[in-house]
PDB file of N, CA, C and O in Angstrom:
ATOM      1  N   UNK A   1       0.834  -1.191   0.000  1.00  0.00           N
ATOM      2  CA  UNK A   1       0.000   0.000   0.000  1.00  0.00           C
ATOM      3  C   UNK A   1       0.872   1.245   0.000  1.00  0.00           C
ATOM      4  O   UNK A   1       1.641   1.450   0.939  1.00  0.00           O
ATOM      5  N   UNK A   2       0.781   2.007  -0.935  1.00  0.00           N
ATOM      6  CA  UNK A   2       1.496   3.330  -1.452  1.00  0.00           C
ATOM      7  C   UNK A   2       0.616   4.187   0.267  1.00  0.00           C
ATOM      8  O   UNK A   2      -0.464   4.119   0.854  1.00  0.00           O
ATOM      9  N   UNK A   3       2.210   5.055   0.446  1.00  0.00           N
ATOM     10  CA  UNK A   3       1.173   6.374   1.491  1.00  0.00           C
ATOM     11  C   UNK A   3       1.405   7.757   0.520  1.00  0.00           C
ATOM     12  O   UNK A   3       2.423   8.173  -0.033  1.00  0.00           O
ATOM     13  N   UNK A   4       0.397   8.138   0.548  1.00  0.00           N
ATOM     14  CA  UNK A   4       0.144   9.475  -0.242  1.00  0.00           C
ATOM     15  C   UNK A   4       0.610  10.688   0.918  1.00  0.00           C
ATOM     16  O   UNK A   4       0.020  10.838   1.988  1.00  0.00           O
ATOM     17  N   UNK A   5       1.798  11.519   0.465  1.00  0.00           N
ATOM     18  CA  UNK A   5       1.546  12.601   1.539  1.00  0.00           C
ATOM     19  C   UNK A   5       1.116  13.980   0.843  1.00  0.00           C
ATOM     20  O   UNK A   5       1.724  14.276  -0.185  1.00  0.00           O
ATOM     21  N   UNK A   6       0.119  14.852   1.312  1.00  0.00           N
ATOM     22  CA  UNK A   6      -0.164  16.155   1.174  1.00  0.00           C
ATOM     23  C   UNK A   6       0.769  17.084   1.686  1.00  0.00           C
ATOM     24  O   UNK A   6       0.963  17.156   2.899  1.00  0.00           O
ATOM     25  N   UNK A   7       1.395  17.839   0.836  1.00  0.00           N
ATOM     26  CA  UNK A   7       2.036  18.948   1.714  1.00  0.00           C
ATOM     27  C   UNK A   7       1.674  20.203   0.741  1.00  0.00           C
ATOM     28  O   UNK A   7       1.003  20.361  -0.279  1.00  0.00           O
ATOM     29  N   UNK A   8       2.634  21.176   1.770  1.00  0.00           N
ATOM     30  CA  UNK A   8       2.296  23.107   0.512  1.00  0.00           C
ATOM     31  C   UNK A   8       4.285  23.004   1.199  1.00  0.00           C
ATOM     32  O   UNK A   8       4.896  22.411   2.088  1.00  0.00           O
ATOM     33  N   UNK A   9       4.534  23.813   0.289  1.00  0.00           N
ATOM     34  CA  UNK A   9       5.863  24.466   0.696  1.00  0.00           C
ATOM     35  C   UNK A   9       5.547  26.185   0.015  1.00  0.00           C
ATOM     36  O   UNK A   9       5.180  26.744  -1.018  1.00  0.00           O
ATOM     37  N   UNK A  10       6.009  26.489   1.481  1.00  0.00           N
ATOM     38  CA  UNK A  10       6.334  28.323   0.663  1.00  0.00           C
ATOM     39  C   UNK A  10       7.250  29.136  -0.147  1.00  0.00           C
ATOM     40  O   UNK A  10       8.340  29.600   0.188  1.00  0.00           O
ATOM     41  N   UNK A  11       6.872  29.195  -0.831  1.00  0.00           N
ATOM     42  CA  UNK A  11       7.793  29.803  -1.810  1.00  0.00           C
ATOM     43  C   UNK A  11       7.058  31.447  -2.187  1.00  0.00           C
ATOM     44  O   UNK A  11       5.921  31.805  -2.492  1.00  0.00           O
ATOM     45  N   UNK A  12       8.541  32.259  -1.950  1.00  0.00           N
ATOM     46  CA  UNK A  12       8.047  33.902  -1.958  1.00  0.00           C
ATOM     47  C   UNK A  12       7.010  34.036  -1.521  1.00  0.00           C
ATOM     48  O   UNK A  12       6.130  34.553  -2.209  1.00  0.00           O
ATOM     49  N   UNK A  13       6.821  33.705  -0.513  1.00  0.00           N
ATOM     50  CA  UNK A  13       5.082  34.282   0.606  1.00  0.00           C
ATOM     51  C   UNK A  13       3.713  33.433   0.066  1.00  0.00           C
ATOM     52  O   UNK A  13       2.614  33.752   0.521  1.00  0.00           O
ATOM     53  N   UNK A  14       3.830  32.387  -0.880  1.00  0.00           N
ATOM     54  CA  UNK A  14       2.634  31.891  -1.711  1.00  0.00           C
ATOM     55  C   UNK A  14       2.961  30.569  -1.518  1.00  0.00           C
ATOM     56  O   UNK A  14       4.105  30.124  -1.614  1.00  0.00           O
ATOM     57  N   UNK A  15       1.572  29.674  -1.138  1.00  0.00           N
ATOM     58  CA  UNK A  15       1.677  28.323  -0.892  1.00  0.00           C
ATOM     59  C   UNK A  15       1.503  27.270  -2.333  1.00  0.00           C
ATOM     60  O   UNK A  15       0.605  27.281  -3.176  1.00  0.00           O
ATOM     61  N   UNK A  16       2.655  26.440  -2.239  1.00  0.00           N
ATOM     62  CA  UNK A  16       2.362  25.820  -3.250  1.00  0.00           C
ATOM     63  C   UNK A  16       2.139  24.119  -2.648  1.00  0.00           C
ATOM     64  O   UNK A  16       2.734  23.597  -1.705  1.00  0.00           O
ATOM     65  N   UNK A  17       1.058  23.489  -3.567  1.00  0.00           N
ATOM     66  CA  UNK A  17       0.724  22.615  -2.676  1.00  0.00           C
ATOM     67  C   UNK A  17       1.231  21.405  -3.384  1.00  0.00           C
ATOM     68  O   UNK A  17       0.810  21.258  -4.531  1.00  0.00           O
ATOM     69  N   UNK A  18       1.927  20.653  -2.990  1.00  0.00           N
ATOM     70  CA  UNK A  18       1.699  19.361  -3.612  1.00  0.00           C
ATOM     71  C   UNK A  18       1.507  17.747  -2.838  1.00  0.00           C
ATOM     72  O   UNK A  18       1.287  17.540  -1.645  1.00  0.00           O
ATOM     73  N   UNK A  19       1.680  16.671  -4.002  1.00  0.00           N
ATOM     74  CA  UNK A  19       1.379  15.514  -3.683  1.00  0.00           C
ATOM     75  C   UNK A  19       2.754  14.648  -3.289  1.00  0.00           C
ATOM     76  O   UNK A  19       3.619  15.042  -4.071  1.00  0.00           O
ATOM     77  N   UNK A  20       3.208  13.827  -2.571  1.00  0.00           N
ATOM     78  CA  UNK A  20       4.734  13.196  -2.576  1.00  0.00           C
ATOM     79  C   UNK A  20       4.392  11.496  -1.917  1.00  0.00           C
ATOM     80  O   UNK A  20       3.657  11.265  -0.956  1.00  0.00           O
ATOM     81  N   UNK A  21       5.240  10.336  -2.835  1.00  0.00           N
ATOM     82  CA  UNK A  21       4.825   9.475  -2.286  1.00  0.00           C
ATOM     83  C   UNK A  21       6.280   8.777  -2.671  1.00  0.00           C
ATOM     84  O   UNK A  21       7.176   9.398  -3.243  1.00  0.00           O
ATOM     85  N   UNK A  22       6.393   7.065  -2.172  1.00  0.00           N
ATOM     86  CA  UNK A  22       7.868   6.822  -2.459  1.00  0.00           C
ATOM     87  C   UNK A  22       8.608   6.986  -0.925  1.00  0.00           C
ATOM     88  O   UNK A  22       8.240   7.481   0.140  1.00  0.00           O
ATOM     89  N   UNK A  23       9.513   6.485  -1.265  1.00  0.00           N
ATOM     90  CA  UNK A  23      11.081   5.926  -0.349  1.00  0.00           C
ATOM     91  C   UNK A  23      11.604   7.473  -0.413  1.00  0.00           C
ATOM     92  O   UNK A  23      11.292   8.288  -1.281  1.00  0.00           O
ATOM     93  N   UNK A  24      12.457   7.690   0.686  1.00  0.00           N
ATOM     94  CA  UNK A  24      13.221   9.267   0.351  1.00  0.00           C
ATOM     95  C   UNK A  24      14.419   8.901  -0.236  1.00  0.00           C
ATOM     96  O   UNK A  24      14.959   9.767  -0.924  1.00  0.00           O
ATOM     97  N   UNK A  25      15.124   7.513  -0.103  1.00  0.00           N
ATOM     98  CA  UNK A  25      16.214   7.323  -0.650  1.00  0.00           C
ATOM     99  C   UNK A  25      15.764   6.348  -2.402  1.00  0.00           C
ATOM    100  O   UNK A  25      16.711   5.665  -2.791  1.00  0.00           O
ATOM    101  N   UNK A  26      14.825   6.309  -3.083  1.00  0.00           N
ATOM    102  CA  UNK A  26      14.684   5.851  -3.955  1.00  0.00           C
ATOM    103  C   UNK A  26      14.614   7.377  -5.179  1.00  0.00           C
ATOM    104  O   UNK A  26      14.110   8.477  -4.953  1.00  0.00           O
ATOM    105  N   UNK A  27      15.168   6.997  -6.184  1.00  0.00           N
ATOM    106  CA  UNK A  27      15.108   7.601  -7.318  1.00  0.00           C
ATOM    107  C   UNK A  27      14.080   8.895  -7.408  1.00  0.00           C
ATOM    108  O   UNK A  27      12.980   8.688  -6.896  1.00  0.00           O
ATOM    109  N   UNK A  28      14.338  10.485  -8.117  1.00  0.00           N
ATOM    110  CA  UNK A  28      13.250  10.817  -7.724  1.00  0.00           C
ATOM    111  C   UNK A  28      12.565  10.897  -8.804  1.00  0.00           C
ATOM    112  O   UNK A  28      12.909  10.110  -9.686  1.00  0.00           O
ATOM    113  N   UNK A  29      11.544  11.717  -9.073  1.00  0.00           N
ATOM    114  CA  UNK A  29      10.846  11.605 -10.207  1.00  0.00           C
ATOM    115  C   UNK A  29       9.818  12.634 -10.251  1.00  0.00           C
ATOM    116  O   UNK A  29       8.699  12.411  -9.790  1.00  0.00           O
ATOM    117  N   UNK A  30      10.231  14.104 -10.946  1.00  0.00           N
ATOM    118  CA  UNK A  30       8.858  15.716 -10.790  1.00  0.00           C
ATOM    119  C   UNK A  30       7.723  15.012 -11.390  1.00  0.00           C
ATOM    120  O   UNK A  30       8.000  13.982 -12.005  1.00  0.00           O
ATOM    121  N   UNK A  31       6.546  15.361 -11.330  1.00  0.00           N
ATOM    122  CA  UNK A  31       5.544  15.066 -11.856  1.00  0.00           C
ATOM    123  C   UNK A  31       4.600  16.411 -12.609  1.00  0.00           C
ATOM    124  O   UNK A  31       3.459  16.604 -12.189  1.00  0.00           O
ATOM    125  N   UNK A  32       5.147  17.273 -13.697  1.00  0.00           N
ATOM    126  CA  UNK A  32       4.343  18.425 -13.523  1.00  0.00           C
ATOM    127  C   UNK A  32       3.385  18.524 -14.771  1.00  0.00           C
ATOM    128  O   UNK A  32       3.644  18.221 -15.936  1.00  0.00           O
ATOM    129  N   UNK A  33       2.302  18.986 -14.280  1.00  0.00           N
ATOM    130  CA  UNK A  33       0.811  18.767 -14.814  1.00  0.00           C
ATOM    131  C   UNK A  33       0.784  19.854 -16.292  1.00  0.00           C
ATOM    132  O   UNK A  33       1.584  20.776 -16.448  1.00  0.00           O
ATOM    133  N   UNK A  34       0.012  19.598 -16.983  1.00  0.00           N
ATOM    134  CA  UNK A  34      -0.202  20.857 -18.481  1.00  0.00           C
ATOM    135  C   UNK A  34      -1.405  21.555 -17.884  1.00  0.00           C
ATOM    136  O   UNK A  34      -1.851  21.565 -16.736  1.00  0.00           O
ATOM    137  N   UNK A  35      -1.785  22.120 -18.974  1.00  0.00           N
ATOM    138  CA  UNK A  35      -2.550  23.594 -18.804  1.00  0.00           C
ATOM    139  C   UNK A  35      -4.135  22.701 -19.082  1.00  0.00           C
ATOM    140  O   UNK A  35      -4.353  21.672 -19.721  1.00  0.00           O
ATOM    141  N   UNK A  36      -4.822  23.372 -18.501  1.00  0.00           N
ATOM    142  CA  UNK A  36      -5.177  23.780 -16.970  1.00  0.00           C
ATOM    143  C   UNK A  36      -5.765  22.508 -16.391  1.00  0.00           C
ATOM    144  O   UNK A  36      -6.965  22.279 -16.545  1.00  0.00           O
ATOM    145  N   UNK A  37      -4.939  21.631 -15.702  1.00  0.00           N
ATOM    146  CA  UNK A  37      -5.063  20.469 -15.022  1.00  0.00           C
ATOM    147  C   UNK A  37      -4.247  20.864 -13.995  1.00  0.00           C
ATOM    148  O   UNK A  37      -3.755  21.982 -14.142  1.00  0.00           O
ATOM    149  N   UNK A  38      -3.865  20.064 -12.658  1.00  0.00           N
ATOM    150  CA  UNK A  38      -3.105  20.390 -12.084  1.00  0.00           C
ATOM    151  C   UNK A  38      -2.827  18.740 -11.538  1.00  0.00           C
ATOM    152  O   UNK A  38      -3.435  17.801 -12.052  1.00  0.00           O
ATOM    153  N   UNK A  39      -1.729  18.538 -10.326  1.00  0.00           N
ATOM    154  CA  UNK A  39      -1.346  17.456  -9.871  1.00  0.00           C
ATOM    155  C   UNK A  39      -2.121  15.927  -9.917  1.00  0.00           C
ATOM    156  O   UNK A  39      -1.635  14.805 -10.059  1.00  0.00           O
ATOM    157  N   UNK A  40      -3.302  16.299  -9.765  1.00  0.00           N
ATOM    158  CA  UNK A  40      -4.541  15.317  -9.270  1.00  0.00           C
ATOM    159  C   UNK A  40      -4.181  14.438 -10.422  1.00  0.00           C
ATOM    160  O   UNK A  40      -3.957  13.252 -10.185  1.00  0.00           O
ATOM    161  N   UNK A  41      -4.096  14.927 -11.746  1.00  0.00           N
ATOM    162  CA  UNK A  41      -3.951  14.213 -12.858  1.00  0.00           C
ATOM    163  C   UNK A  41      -3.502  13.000 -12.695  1.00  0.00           C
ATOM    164  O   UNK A  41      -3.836  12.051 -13.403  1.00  0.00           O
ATOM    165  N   UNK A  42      -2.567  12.936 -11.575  1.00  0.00           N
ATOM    166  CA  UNK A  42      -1.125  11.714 -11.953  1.00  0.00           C
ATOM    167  C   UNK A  42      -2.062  11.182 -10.310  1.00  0.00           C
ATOM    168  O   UNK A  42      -1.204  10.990  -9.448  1.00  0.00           O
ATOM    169  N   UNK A  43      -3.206  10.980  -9.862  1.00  0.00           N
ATOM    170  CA  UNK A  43      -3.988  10.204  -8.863  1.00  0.00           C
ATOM    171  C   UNK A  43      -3.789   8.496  -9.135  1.00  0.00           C
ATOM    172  O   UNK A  43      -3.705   7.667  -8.229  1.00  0.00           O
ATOM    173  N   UNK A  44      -3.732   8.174 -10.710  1.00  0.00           N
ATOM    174  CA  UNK A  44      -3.864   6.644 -10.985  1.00  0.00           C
ATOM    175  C   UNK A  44      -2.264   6.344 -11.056  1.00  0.00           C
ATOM    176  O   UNK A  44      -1.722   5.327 -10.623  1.00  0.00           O
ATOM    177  N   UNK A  45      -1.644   7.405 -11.671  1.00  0.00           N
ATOM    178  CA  UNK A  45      -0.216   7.028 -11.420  1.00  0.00           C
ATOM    179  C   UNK A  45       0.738   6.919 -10.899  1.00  0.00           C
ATOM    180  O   UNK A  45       1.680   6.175 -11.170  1.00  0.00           O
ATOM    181  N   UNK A  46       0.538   8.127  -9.542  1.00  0.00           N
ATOM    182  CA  UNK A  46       1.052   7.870  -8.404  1.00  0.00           C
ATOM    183  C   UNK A  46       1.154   6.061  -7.621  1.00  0.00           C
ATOM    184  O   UNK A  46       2.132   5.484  -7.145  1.00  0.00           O
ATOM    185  N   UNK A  47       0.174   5.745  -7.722  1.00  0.00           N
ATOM    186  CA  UNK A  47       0.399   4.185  -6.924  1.00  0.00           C
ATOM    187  C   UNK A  47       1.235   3.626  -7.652  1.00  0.00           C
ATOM    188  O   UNK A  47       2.403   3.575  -7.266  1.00  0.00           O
ATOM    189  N   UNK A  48       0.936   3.181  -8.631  1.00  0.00           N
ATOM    190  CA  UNK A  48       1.739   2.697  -9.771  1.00  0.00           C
ATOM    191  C   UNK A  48       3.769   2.418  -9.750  1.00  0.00           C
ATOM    192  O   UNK A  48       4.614   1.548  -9.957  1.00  0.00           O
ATOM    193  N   UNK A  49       3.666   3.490  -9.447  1.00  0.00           N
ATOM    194  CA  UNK A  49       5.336   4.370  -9.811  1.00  0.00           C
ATOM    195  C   UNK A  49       5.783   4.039  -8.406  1.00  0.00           C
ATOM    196  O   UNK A  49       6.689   3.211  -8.313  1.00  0.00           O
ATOM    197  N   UNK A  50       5.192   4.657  -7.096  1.00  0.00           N
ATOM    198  CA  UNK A  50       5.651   4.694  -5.908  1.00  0.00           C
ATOM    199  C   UNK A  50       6.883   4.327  -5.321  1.00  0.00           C
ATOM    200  O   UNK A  50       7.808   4.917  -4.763  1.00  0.00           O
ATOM    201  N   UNK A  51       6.519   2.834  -5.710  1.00  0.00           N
ATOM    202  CA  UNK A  51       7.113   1.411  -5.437  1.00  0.00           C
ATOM    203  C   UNK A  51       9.278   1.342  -5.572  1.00  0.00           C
ATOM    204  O   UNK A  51      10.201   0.747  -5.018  1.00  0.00           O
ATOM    205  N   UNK A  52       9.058   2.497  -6.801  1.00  0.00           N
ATOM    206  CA  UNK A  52      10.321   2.693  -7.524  1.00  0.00           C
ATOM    207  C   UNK A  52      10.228   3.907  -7.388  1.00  0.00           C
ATOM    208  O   UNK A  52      10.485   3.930  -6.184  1.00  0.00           O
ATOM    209  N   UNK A  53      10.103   4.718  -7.590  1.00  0.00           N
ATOM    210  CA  UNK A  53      10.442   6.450  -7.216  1.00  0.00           C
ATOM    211  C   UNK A  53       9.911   7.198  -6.179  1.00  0.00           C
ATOM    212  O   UNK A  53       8.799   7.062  -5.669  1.00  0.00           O
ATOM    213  N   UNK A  54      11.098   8.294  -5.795  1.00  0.00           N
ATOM    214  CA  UNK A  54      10.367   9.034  -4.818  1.00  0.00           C
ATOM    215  C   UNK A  54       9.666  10.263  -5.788  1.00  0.00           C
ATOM    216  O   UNK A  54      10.315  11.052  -6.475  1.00  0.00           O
ATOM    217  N   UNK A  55       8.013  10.217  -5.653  1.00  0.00           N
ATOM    218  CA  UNK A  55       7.578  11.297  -6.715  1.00  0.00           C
ATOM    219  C   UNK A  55       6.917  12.455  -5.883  1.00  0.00           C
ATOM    220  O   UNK A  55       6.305  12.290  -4.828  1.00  0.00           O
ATOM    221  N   UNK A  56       7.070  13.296  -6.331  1.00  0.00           N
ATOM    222  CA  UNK A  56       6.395  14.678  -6.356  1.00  0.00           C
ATOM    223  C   UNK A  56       5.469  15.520  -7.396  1.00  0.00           C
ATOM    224  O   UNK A  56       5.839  15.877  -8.515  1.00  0.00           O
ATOM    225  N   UNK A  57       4.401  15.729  -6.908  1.00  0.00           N
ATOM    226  CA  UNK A  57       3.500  16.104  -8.285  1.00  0.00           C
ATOM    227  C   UNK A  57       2.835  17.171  -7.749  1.00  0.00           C
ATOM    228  O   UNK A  57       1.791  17.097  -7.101  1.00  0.00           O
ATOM    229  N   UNK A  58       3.533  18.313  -8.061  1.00  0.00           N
ATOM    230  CA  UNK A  58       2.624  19.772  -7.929  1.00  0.00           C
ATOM    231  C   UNK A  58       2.034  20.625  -8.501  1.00  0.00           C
ATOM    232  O   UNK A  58       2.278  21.070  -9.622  1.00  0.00           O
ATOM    233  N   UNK A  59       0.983  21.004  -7.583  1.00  0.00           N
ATOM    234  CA  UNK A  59       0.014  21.917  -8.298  1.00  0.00           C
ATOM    235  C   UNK A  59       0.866  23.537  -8.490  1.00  0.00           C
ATOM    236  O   UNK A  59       1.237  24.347  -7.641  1.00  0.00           O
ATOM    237  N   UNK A  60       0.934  23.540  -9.645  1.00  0.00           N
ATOM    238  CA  UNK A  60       1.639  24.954 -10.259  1.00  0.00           C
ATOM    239  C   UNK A  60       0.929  25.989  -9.842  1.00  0.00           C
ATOM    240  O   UNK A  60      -0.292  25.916  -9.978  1.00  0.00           O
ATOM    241  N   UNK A  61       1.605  27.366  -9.151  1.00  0.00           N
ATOM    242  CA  UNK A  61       0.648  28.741  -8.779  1.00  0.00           C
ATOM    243  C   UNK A  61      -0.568  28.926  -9.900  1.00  0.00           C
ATOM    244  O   UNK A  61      -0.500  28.970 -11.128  1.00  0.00           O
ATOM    245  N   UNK A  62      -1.597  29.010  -9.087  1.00  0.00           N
ATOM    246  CA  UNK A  62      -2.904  29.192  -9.709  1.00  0.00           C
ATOM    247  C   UNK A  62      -3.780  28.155 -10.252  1.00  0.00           C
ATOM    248  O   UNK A  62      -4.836  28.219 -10.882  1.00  0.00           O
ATOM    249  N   UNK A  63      -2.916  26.985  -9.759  1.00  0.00           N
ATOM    250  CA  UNK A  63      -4.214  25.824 -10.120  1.00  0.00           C
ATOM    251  C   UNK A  63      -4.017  25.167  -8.709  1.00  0.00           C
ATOM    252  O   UNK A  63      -3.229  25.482  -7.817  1.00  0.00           O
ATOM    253  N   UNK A  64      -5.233  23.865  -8.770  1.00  0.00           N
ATOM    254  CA  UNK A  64      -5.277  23.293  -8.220  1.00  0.00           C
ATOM    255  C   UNK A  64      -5.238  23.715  -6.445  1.00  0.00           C
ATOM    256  O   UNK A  64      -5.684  24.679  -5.822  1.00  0.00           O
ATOM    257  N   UNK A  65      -4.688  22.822  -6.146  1.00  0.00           N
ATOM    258  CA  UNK A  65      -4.743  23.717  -4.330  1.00  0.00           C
ATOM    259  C   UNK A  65      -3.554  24.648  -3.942  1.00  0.00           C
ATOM    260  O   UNK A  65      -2.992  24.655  -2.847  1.00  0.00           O
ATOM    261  N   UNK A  66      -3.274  25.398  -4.968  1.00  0.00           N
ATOM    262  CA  UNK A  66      -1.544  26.199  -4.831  1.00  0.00           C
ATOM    263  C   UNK A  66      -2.255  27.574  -4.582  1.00  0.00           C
ATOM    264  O   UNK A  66      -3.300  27.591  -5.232  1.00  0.00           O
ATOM    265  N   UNK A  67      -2.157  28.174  -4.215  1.00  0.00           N
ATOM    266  CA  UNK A  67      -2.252  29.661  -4.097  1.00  0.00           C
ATOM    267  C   UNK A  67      -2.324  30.614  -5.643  1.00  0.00           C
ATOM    268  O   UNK A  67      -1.522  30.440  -6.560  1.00  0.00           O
ATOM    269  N   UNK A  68      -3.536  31.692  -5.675  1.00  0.00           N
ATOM    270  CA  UNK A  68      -3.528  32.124  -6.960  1.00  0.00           C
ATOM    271  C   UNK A  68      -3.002  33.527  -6.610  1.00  0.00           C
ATOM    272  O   UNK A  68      -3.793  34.453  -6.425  1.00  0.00           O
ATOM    273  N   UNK A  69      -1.499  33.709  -6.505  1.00  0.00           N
ATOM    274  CA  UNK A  69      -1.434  35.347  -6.412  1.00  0.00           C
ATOM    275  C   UNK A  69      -1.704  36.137  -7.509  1.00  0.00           C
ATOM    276  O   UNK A  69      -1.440  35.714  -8.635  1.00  0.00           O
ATOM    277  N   UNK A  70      -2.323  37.514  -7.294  1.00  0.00           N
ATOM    278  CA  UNK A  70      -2.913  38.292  -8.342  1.00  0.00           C
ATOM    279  C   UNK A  70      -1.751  38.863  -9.273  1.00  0.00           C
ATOM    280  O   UNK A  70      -0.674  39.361  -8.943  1.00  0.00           O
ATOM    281  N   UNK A  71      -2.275  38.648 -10.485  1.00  0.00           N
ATOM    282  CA  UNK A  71      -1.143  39.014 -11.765  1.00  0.00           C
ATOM    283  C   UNK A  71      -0.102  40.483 -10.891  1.00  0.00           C
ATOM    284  O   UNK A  71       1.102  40.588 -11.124  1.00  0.00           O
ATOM    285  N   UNK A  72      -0.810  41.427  -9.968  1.00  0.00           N
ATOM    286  CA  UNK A  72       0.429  42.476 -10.562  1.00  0.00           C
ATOM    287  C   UNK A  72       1.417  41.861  -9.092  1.00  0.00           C
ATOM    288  O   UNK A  72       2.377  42.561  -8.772  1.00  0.00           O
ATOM    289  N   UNK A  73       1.116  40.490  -8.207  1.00  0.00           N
ATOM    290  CA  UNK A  73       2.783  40.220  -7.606  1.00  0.00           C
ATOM    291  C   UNK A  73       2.926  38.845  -8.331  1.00  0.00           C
ATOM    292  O   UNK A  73       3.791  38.177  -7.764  1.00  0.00           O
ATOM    293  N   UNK A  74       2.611  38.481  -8.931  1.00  0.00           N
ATOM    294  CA  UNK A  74       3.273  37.183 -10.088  1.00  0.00           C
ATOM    295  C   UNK A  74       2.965  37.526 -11.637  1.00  0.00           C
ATOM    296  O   UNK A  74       2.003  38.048 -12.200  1.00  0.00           O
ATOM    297  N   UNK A  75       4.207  37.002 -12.082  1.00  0.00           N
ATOM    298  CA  UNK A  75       3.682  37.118 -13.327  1.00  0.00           C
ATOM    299  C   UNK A  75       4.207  36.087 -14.232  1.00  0.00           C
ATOM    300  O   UNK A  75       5.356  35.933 -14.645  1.00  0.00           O
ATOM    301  N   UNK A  76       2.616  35.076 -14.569  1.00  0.00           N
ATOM    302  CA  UNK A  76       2.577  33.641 -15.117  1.00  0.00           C
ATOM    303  C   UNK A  76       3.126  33.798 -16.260  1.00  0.00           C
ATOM    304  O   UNK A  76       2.490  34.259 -17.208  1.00  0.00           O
ATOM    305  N   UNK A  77       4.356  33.448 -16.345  1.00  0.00           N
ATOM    306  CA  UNK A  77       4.835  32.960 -17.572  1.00  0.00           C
ATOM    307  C   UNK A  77       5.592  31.688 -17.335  1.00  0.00           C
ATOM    308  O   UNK A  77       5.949  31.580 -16.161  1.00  0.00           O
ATOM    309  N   UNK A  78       5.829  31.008 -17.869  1.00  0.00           N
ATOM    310  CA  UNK A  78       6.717  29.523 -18.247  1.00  0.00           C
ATOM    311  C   UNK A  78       8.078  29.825 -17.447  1.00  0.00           C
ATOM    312  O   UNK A  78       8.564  29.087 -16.590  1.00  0.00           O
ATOM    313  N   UNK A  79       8.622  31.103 -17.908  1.00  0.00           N
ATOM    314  CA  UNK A  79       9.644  31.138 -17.052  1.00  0.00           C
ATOM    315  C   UNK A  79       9.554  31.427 -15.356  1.00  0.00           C
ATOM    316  O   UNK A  79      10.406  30.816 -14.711  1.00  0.00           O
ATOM    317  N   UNK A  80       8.771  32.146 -14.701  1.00  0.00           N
ATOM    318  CA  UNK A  80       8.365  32.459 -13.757  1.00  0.00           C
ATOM    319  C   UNK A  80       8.102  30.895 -13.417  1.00  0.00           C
ATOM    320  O   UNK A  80       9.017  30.412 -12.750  1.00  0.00           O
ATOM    321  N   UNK A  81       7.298  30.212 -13.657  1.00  0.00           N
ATOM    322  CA  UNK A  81       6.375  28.432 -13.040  1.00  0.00           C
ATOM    323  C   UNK A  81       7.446  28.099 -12.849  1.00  0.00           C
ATOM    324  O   UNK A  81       7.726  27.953 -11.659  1.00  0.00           O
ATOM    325  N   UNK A  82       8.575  27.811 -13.890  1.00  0.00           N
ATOM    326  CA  UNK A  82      10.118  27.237 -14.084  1.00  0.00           C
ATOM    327  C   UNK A  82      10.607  27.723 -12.682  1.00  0.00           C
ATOM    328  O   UNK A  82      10.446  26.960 -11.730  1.00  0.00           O
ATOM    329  N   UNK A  83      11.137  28.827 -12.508  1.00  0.00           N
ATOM    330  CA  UNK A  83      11.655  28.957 -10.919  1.00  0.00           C
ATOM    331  C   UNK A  83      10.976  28.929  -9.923  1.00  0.00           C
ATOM    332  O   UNK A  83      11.620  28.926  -8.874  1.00  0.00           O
ATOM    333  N   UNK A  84       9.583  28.900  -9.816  1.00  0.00           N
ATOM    334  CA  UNK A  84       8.898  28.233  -8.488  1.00  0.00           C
ATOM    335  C   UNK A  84       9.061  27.002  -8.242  1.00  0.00           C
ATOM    336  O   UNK A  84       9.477  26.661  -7.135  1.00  0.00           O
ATOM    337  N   UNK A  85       8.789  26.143  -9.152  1.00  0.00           N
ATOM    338  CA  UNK A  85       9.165  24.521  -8.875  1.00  0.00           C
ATOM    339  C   UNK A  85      10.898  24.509  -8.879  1.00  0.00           C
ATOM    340  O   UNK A  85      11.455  23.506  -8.433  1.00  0.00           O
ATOM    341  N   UNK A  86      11.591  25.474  -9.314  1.00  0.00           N
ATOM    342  CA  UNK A  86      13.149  25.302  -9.248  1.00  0.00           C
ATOM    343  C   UNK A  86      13.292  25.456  -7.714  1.00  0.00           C
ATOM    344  O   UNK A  86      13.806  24.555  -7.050  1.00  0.00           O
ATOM    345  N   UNK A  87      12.832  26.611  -7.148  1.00  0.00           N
ATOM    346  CA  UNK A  87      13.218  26.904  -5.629  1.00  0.00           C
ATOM    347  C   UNK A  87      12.163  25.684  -4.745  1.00  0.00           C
ATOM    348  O   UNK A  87      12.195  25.616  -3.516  1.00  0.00           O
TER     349      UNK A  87
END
């Protein structure tokens, strides 16, 4: 039986939430969702994978259960998403 953990980590004052399941010392493996889906997506695939990777699958600012800061203190572009999941 896979354990699913819920967490948020803060990043620049805004919660980002994600999913993490897996060994901490097994392989890791990002899980990141397309437009406009968010983490939940990878629900059937998370069990699946577990077993062999440590995975992480987060909900990107403004979807899912992540925090939607208002366009004028973020500003959604590809590069911006890129260094939130970087930090």
């Amino acid at each position: 039986m896979t354990t699913l953990h819920y967490r948020t980590a803060d990043v620049d004052g805004f919660k980002v939430f994600y999913r993490q399941a897996g060994a901490a010392n097994a392989p890791k493996l990002l899980l990141l969702h397309g437009f406009p889906t968010a983490g939940h997506m990878f629900r059937d695939l998370i069990p699946l994978l577990a077993n062999q990777f440590n995975l992480v699958a987060p909900d990107l600012p403004g979807f899912g259960q992540s925090d939607m800061p208002p366009r004028s203190n973020f500003k959604y572009t590809f590069d911006n998403l890129a260094d939130v999941i970087d930090r």
